[in-house]
mmJSON file of the N, C-alpha and C atoms, coordinates in Angstrom:
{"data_MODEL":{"atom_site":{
"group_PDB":["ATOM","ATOM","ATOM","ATOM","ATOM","ATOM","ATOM","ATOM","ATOM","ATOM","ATOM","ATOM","ATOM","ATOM","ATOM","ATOM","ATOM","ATOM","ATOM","ATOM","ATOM","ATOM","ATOM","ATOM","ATOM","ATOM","ATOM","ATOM","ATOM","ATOM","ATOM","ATOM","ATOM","ATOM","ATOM","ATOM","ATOM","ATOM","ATOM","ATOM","ATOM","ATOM","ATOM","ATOM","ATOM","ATOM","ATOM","ATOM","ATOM","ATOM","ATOM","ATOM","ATOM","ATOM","ATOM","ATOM","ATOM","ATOM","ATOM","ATOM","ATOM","ATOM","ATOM","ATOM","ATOM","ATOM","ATOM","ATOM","ATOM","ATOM","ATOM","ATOM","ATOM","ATOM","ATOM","ATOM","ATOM","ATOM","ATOM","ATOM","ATOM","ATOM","ATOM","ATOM","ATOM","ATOM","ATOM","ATOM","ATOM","ATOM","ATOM","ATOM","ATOM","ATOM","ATOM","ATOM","ATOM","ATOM","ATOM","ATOM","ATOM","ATOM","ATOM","ATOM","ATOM","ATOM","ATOM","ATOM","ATOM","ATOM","ATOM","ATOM","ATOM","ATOM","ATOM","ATOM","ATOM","ATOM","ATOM","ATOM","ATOM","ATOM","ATOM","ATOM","ATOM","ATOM","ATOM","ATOM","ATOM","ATOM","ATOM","ATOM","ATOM","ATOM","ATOM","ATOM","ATOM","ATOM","ATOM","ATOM","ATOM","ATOM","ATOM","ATOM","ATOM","ATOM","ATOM","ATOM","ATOM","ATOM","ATOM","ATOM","ATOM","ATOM","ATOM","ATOM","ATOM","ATOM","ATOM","ATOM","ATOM","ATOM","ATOM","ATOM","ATOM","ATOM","ATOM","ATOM","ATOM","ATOM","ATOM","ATOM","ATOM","ATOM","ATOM","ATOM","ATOM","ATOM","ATOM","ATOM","ATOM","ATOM","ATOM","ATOM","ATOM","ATOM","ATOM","ATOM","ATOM","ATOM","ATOM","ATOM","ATOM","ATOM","ATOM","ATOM","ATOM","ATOM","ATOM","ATOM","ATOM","ATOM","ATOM","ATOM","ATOM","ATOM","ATOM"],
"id":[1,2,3,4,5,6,7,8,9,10,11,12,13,14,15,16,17,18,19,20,21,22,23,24,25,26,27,28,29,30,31,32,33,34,35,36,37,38,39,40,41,42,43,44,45,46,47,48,49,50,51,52,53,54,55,56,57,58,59,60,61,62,63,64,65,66,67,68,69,70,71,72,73,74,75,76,77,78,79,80,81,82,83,84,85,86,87,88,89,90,91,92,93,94,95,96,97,98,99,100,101,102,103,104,105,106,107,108,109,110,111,112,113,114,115,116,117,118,119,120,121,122,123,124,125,126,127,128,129,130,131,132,133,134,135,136,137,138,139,140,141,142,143,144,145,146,147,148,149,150,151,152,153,154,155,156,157,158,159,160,161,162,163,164,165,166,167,168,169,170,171,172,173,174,175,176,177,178,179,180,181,182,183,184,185,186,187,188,189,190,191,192,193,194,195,196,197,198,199,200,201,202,203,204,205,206,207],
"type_symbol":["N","C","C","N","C","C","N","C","C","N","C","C","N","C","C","N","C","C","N","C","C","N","C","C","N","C","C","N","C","C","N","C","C","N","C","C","N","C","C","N","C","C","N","C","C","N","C","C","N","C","C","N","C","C","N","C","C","N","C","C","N","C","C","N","C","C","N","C","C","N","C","C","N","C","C","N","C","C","N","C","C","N","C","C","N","C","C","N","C","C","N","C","C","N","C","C","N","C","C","N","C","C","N","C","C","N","C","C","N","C","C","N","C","C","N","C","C","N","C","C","N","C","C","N","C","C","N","C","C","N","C","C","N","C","C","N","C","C","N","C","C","N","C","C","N","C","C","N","C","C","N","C","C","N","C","C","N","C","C","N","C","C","N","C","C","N","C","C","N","C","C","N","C","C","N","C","C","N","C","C","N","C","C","N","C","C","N","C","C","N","C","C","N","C","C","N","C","C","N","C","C","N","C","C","N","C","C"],
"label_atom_id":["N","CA","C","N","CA","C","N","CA","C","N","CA","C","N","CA","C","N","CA","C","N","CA","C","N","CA","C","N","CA","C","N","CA","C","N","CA","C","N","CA","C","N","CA","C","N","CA","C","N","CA","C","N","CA","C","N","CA","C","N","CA","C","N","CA","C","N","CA","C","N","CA","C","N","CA","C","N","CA","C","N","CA","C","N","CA","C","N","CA","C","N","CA","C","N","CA","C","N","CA","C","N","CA","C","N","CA","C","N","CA","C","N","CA","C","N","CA","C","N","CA","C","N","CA","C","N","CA","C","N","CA","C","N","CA","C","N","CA","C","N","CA","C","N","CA","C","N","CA","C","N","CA","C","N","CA","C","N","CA","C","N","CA","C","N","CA","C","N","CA","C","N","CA","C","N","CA","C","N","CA","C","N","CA","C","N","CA","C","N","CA","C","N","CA","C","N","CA","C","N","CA","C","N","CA","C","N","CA","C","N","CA","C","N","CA","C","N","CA","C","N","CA","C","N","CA","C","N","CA","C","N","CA","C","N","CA","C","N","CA","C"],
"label_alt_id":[null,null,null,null,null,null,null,null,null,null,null,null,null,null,null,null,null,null,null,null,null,null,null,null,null,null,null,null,null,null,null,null,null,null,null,null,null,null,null,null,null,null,null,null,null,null,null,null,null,null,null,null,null,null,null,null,null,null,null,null,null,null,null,null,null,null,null,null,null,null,null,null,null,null,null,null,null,null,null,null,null,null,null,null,null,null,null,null,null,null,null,null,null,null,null,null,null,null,null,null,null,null,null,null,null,null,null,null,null,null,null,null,null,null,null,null,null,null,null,null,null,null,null,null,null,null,null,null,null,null,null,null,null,null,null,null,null,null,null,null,null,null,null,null,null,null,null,null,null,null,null,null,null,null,null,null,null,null,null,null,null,null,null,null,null,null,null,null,null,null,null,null,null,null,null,null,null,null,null,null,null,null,null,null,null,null,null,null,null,null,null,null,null,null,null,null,null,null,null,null,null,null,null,null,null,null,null],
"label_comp_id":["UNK","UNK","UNK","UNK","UNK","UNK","UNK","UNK","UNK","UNK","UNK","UNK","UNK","UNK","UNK","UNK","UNK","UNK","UNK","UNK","UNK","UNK","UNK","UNK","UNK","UNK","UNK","UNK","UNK","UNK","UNK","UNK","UNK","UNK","UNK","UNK","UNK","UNK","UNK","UNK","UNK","UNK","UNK","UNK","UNK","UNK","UNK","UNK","UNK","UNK","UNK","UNK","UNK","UNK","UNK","UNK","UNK","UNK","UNK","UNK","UNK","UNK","UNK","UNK","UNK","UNK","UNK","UNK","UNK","UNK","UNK","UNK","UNK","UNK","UNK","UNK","UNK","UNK","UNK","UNK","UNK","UNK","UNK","UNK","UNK","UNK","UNK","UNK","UNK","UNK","UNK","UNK","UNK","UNK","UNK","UNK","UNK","UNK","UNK","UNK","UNK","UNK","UNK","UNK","UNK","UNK","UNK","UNK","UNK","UNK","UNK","UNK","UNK","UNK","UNK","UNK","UNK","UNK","UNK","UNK","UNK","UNK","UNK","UNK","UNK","UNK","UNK","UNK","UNK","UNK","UNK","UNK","UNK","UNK","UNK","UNK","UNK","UNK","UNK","UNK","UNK","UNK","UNK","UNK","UNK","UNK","UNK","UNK","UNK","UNK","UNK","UNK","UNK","UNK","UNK","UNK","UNK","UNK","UNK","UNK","UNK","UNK","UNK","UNK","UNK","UNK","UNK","UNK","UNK","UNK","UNK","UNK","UNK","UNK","UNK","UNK","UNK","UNK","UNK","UNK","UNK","UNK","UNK","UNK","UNK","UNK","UNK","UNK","UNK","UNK","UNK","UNK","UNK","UNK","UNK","UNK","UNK","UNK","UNK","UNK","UNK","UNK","UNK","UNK","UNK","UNK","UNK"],
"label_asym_id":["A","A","A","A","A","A","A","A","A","A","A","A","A","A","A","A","A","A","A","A","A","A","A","A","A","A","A","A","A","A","A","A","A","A","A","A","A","A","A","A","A","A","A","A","A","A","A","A","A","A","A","A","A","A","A","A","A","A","A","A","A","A","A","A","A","A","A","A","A","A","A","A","A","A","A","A","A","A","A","A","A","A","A","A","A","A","A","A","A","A","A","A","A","A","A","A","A","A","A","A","A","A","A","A","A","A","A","A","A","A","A","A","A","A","A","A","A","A","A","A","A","A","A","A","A","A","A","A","A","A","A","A","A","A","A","A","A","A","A","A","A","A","A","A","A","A","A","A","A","A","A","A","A","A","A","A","A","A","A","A","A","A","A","A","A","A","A","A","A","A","A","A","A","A","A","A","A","A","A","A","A","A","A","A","A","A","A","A","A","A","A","A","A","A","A","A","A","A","A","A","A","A","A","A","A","A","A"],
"label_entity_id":["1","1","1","1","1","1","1","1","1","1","1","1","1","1","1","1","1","1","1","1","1","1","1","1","1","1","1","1","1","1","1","1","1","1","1","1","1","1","1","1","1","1","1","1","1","1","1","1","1","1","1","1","1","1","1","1","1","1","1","1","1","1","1","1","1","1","1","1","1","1","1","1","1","1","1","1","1","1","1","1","1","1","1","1","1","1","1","1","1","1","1","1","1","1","1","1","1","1","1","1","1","1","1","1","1","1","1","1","1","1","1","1","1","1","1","1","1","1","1","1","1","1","1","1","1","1","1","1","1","1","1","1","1","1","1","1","1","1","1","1","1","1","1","1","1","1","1","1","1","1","1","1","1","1","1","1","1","1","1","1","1","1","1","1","1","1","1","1","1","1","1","1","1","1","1","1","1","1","1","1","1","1","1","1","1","1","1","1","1","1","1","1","1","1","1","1","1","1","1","1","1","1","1","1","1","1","1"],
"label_seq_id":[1,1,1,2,2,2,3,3,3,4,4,4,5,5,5,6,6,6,7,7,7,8,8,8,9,9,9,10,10,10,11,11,11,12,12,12,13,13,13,14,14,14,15,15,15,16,16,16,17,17,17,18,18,18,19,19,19,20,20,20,21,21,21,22,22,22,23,23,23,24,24,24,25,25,25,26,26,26,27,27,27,28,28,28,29,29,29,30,30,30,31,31,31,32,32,32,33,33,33,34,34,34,35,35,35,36,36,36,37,37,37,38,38,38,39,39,39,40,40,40,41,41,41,42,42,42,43,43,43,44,44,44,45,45,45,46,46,46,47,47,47,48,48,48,49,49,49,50,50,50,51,51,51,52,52,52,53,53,53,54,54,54,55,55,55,56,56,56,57,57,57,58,58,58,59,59,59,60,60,60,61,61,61,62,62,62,63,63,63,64,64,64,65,65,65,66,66,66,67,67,67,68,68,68,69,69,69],
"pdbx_PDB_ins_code":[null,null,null,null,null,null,null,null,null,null,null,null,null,null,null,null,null,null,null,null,null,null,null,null,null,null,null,null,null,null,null,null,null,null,null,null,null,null,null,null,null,null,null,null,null,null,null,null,null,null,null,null,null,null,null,null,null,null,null,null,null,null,null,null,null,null,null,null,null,null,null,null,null,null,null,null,null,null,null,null,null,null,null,null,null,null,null,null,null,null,null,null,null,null,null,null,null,null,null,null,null,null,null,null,null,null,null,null,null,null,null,null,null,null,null,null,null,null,null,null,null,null,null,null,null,null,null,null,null,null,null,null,null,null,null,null,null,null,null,null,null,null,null,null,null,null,null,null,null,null,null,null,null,null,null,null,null,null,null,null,null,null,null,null,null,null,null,null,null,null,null,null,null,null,null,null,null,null,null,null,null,null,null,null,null,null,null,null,null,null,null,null,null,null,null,null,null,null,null,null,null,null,null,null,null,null,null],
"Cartn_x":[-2.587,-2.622,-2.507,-3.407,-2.945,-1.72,-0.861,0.607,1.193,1.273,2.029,1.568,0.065,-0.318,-0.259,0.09,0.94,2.208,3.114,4.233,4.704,3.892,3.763,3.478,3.877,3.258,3.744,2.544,2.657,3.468,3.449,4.226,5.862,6.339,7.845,7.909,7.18,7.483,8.389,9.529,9.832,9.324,8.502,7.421,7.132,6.048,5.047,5.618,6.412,7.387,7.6,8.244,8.27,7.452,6.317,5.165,4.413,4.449,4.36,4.869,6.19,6.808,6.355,6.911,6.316,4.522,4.137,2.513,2.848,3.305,3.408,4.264,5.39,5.798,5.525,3.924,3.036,2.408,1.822,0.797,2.058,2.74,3.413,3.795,3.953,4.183,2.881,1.739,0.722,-0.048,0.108,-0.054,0.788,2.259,3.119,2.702,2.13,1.933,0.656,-0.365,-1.48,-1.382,-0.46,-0.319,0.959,1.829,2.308,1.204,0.256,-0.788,-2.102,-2.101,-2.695,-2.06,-1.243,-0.316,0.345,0.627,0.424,-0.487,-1.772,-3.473,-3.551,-2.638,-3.294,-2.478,-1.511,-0.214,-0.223,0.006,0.595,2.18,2.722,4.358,4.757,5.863,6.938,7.108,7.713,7.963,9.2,10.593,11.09,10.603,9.881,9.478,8.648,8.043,7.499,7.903,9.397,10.549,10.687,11.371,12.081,10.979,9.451,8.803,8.687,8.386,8.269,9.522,10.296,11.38,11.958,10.972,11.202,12.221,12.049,13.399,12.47,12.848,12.375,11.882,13.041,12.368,10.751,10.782,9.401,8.225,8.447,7.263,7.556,8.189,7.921,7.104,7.659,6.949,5.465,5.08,3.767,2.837,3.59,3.16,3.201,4.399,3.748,2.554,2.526,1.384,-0.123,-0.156,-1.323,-1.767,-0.706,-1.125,-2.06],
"Cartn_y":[-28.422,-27.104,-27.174,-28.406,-28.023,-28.285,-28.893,-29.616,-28.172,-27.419,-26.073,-25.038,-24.876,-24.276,-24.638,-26.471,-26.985,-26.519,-26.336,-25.837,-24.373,-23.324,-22.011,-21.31,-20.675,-20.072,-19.062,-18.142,-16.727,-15.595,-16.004,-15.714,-16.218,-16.714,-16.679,-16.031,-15.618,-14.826,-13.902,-13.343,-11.964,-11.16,-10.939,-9.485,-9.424,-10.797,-10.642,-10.056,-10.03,-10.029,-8.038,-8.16,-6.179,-5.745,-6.168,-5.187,-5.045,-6.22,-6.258,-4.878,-5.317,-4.085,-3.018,-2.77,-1.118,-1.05,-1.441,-1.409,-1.037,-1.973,-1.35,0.023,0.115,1.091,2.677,2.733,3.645,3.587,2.922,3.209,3.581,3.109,4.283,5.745,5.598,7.117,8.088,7.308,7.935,8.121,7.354,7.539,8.554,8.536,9.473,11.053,11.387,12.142,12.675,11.932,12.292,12.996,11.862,12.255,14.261,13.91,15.492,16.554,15.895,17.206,17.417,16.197,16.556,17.301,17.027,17.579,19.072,19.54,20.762,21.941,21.139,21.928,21.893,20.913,21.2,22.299,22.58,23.792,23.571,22.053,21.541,21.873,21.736,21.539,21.996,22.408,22.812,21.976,22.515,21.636,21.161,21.286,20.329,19.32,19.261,18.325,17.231,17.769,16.858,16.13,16.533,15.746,14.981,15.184,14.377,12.958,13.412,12.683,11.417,11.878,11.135,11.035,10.962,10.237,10.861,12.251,12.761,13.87,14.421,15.569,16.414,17.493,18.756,19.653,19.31,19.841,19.483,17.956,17.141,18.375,18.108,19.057,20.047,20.996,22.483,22.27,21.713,21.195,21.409,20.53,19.935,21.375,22.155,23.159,24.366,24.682,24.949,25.328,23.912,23.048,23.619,23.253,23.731,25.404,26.302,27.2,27.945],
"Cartn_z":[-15.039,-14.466,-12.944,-12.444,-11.037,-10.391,-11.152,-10.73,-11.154,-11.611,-11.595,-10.494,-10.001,-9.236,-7.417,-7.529,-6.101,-6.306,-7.27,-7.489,-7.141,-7.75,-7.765,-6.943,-5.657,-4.876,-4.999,-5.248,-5.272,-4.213,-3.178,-1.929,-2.715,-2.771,-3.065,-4.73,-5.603,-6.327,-5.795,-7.157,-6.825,-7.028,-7.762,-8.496,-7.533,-6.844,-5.91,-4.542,-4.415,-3.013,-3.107,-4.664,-4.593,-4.492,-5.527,-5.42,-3.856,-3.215,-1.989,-0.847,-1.402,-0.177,-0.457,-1.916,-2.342,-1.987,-2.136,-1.672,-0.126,0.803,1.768,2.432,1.323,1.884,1.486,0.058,-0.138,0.908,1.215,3.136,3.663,4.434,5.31,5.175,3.762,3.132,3.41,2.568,3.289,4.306,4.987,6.674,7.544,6.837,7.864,7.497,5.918,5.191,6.232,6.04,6.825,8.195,9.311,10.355,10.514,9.689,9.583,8.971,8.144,8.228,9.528,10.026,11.363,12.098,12.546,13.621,13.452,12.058,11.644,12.032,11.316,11.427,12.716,13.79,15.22,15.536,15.053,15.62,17.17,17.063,18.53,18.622,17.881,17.977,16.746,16.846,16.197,15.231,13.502,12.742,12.979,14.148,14.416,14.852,15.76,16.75,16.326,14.868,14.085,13.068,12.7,12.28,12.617,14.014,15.045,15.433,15.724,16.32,15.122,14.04,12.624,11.986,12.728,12.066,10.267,10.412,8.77,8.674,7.669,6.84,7.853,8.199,8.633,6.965,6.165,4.845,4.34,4.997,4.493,5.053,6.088,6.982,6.599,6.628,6.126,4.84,3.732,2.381,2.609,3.819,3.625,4.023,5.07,6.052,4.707,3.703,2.744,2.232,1.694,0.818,1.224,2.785,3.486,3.337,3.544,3.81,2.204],
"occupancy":[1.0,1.0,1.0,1.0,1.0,1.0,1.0,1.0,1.0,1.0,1.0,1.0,1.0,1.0,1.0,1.0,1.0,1.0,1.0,1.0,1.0,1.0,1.0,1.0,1.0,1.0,1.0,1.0,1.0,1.0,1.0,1.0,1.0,1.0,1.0,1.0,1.0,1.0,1.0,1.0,1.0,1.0,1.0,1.0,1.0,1.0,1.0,1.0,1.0,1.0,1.0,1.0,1.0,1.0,1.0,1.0,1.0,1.0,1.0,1.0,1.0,1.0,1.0,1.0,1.0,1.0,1.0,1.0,1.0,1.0,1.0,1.0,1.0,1.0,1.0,1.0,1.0,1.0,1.0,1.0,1.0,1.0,1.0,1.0,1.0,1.0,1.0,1.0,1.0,1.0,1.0,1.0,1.0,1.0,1.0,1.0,1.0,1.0,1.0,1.0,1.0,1.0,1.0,1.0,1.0,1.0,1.0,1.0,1.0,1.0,1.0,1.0,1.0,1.0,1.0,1.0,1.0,1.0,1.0,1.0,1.0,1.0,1.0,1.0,1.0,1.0,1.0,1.0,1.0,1.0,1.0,1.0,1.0,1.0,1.0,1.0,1.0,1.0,1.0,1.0,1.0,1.0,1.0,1.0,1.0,1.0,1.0,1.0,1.0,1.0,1.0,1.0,1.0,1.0,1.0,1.0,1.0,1.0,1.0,1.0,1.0,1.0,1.0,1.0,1.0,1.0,1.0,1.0,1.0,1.0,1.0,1.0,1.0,1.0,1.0,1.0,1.0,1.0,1.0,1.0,1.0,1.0,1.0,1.0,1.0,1.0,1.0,1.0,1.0,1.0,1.0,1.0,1.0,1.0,1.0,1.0,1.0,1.0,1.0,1.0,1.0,1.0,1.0,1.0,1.0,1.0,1.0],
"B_iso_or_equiv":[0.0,0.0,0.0,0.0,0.0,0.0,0.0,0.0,0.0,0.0,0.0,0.0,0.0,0.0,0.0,0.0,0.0,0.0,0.0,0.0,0.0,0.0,0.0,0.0,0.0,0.0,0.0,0.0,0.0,0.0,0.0,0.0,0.0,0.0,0.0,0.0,0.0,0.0,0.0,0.0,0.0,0.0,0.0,0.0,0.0,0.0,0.0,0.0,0.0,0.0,0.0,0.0,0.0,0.0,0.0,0.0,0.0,0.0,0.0,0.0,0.0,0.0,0.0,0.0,0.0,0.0,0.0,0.0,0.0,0.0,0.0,0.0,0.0,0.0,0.0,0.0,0.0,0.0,0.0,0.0,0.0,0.0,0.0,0.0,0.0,0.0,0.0,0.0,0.0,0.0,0.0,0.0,0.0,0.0,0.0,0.0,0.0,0.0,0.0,0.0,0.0,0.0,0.0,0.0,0.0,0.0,0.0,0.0,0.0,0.0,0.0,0.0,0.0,0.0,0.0,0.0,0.0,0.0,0.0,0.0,0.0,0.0,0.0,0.0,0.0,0.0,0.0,0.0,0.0,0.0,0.0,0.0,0.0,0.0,0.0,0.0,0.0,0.0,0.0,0.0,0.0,0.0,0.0,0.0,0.0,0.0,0.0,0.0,0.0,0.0,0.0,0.0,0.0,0.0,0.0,0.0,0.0,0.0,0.0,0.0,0.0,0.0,0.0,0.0,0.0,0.0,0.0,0.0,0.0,0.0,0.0,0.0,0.0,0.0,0.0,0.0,0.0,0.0,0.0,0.0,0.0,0.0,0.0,0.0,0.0,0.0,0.0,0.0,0.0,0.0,0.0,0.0,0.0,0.0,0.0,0.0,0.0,0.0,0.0,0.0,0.0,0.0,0.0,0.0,0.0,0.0,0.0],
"pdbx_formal_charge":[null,null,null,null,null,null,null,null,null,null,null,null,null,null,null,null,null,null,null,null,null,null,null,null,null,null,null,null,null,null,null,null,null,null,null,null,null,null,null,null,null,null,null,null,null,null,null,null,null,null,null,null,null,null,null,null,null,null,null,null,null,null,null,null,null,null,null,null,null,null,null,null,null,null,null,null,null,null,null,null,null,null,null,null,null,null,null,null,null,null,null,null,null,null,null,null,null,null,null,null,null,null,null,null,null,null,null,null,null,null,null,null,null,null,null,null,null,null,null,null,null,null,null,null,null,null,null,null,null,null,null,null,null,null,null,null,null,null,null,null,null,null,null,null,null,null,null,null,null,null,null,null,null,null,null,null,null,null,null,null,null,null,null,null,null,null,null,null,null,null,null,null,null,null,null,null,null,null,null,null,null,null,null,null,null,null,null,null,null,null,null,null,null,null,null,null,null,null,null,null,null,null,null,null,null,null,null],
"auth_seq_id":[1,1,1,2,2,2,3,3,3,4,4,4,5,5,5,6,6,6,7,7,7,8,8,8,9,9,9,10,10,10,11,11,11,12,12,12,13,13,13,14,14,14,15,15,15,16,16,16,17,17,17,18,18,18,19,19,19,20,20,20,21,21,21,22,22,22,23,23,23,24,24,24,25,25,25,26,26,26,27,27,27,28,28,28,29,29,29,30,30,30,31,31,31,32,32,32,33,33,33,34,34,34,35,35,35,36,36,36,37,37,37,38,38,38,39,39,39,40,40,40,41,41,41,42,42,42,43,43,43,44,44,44,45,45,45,46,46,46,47,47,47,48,48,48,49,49,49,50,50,50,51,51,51,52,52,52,53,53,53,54,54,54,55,55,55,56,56,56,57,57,57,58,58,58,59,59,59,60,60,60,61,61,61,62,62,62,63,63,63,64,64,64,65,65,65,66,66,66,67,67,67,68,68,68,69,69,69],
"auth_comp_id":["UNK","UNK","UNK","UNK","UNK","UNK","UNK","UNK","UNK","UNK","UNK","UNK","UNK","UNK","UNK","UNK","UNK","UNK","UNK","UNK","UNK","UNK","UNK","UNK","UNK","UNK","UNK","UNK","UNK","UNK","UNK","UNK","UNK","UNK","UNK","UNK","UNK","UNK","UNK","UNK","UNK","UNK","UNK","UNK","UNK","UNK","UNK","UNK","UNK","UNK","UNK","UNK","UNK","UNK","UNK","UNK","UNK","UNK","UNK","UNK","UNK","UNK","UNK","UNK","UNK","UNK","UNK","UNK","UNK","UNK","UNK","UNK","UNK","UNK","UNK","UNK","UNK","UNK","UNK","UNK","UNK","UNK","UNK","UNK","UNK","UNK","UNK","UNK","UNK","UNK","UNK","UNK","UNK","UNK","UNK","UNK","UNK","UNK","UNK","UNK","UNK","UNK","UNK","UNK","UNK","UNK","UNK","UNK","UNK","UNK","UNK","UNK","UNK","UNK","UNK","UNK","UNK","UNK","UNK","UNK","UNK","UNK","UNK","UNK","UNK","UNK","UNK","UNK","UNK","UNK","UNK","UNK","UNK","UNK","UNK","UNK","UNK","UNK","UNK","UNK","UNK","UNK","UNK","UNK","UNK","UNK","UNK","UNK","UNK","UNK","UNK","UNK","UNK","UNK","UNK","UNK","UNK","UNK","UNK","UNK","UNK","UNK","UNK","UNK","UNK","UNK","UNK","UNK","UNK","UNK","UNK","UNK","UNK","UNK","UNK","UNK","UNK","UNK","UNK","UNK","UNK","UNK","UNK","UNK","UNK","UNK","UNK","UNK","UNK","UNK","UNK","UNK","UNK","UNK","UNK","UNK","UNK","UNK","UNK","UNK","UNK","UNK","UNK","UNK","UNK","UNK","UNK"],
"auth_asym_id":["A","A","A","A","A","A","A","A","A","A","A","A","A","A","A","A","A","A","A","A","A","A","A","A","A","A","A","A","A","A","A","A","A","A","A","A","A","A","A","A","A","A","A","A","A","A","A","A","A","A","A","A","A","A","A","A","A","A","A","A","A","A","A","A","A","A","A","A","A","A","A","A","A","A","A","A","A","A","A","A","A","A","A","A","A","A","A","A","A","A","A","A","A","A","A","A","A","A","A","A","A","A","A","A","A","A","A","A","A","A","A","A","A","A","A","A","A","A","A","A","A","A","A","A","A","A","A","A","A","A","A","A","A","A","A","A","A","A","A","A","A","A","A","A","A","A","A","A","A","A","A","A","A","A","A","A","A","A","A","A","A","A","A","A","A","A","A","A","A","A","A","A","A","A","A","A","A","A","A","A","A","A","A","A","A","A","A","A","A","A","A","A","A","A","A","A","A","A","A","A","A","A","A","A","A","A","A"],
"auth_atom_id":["N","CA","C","N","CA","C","N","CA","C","N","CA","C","N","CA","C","N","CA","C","N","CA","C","N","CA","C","N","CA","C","N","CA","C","N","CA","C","N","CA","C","N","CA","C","N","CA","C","N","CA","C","N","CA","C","N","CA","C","N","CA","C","N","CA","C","N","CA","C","N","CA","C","N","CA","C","N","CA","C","N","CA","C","N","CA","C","N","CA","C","N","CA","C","N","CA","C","N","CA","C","N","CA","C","N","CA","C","N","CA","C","N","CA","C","N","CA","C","N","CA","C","N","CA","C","N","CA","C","N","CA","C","N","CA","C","N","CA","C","N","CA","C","N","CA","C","N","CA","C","N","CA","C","N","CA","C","N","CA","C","N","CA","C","N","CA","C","N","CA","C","N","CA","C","N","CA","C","N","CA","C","N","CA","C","N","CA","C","N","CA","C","N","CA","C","N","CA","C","N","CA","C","N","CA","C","N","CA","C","N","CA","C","N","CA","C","N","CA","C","N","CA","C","N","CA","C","N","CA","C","N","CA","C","N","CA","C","N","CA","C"],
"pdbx_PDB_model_num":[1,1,1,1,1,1,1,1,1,1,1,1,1,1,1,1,1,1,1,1,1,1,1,1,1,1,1,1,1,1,1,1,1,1,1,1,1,1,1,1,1,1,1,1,1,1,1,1,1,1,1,1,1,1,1,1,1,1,1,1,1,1,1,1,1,1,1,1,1,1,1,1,1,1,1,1,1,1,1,1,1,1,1,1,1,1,1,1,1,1,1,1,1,1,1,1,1,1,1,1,1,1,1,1,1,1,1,1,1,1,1,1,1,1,1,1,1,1,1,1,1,1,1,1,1,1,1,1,1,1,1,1,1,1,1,1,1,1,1,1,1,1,1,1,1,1,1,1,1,1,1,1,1,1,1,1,1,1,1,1,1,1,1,1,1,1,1,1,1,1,1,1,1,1,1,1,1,1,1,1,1,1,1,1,1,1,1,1,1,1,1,1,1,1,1,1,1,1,1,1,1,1,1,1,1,1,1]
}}}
């Protein structure tokens, strides 16, 4: 067993490698998610500007601005 486990590293899996990204690229989702509902509730800026700033759909944010109300 341990001659497969010096062999095996979990880091060069492919599963391990997707599930990886996708894991990380749910936190960004929900982080960017979060930060467009802050920035909303502050009715600092414009839902362009919160597109633009976040790099998102303008559809996204209206969605969320929606959602909120």
């Amino acid at each position: 067993m341990e001659k497969v486990a010096s062999f095996f590293k979990e880091e060069r899996d492919p599963w391990f490698i997707r599930g990886e990204r996708r894991g990380i690229e749910k936190g960004r989702n929900a982080e960017r998610e979060k930060t467009v509902r802050n920035l909303v509730k502050a009715s600092v800026l414009t839902d362009e500007q919160i597109a633009s700033a976040l790099e998102v759909t303008l559809e996204y944010v209206a969605g969320i601005r929606k959602e909120m109300e």
